[in-house]
TORZA-906528 format. One record per residue (C-alpha): chain; x negated, z negated, y. Coordinates in steps of 0.001 Angstrom, whole numbers. Layout:
site kette A	east X	up Z	north Y
...
This chain:
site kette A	east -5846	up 251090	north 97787
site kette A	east -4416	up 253483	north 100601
site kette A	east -935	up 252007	north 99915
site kette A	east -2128	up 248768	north 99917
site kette A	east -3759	up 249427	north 103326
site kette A	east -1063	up 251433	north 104672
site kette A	east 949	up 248517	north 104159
site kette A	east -860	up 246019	north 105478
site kette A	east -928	up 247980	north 108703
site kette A	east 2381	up 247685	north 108526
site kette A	east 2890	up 244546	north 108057
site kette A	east -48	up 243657	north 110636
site kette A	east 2368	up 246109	north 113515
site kette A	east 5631	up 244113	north 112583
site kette A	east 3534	up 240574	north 113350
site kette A	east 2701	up 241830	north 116400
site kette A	east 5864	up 243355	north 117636
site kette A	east 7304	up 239875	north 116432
site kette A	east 4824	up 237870	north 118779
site kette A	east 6082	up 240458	north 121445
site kette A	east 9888	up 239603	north 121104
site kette A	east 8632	up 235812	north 120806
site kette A	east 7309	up 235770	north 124434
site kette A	east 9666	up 237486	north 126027
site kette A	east 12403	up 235831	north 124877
site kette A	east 10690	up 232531	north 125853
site kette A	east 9848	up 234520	north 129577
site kette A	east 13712	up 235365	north 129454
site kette A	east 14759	up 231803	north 128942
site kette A	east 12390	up 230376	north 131780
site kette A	east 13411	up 232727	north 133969
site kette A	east 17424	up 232172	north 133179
site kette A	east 16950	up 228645	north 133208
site kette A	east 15561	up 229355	north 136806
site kette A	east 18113	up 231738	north 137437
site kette A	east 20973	up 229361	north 136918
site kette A	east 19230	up 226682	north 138442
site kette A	east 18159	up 228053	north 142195
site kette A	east 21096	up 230520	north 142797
site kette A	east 24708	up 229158	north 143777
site kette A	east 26080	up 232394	north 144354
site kette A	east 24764	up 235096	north 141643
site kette A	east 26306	up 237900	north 142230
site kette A	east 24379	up 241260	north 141733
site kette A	east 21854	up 242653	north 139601
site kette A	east 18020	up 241197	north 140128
site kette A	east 14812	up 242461	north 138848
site kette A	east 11304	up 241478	north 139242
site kette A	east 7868	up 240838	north 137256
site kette A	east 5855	up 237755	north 136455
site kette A	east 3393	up 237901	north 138784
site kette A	east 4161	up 234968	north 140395
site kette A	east 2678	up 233409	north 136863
site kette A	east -273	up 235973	north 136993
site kette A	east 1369	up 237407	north 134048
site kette A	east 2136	up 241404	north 135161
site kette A	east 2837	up 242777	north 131673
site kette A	east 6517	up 242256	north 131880
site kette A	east 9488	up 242756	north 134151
site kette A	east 12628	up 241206	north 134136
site kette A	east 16237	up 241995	north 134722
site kette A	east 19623	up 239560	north 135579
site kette A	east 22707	up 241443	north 134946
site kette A	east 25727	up 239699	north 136598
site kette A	east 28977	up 240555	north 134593
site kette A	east 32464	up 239989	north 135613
site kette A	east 34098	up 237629	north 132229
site kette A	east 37886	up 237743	north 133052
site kette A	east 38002	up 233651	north 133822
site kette A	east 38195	up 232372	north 137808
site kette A	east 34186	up 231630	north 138320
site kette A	east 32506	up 231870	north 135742
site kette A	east 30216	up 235175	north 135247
site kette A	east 28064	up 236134	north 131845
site kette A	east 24368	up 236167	north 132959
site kette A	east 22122	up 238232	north 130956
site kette A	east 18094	up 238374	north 131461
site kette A	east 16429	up 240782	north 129413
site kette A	east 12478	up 240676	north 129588
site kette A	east 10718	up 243812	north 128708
site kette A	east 6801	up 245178	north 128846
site kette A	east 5847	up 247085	north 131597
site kette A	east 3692	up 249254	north 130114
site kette A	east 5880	up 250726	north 127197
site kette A	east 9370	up 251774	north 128858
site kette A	east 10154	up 253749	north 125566
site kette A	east 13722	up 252541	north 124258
site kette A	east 12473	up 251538	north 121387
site kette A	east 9879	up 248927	north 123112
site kette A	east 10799	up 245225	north 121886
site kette A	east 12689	up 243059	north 124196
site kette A	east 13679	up 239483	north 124923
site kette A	east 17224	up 238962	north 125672
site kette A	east 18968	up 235403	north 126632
site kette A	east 22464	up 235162	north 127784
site kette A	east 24912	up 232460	north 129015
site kette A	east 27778	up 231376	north 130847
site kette A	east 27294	up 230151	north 134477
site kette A	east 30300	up 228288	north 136509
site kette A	east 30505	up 228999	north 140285
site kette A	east 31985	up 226758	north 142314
site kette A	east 34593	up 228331	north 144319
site kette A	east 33364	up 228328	north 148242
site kette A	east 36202	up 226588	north 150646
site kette A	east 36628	up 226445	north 153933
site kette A	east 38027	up 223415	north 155915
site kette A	east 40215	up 223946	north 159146
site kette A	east 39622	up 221313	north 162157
site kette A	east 42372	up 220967	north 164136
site kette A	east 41581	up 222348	north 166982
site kette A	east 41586	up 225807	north 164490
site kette A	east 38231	up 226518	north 163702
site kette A	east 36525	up 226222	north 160751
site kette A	east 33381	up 224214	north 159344
């Protein structure tokens, strides 16, 4: 019976942790989505929380990473909780390619630019 039990605690942890990973993945893919969708020039690390959806038991971080091919950058959000900062908390993780246009400049011809 105390292996049984034992067990099912396990079991019951693993659910949870599962439902964890679940929503932040689904936070991480909102918030990439958003990401992609607001920014035309993303160029440095961001971070914030989900307050903004009364929901302040997660932060979030967009890592902005070189990928060797004129404008285009990997963009990586990882969701986390903020209440357990151990490394072996669960995470949600989405990443993607984003294009970025390449800015130009036009010359007038009296020499300035627009």
């Amino acid at each position: 019976i105390v292996a049984v039990m034992g067990a099912m605690g396990a079991v019951g942890r693993a659910e949870v942790r599962t439902r964890q990973v679940a929503v932040m993945t689904a936070l991480a893919q909102q918030k990439y989505e958003e990401l992609v969708a607001t920014s035309t020039s993303l160029t440095t690390t961001q971070s914030g929380d989900f307050r903004d959806q009364n929901n302040g038991n997660y932060t979030w971080t967009a890592t902005i990473d070189q990928t060797g091919v004129t404008n285009l950058v990997a963009v990586t959000v990882t969701v986390s909780s903020a209440a357990d900062t151990s490394s072996s908390a669960p995470i949600g993780k989405v990443c993607g390619l984003l294009y970025q246009p390449p800015t130009t400049s036009t010359t007038l011809s009296n020499g300035g630019n627009r």
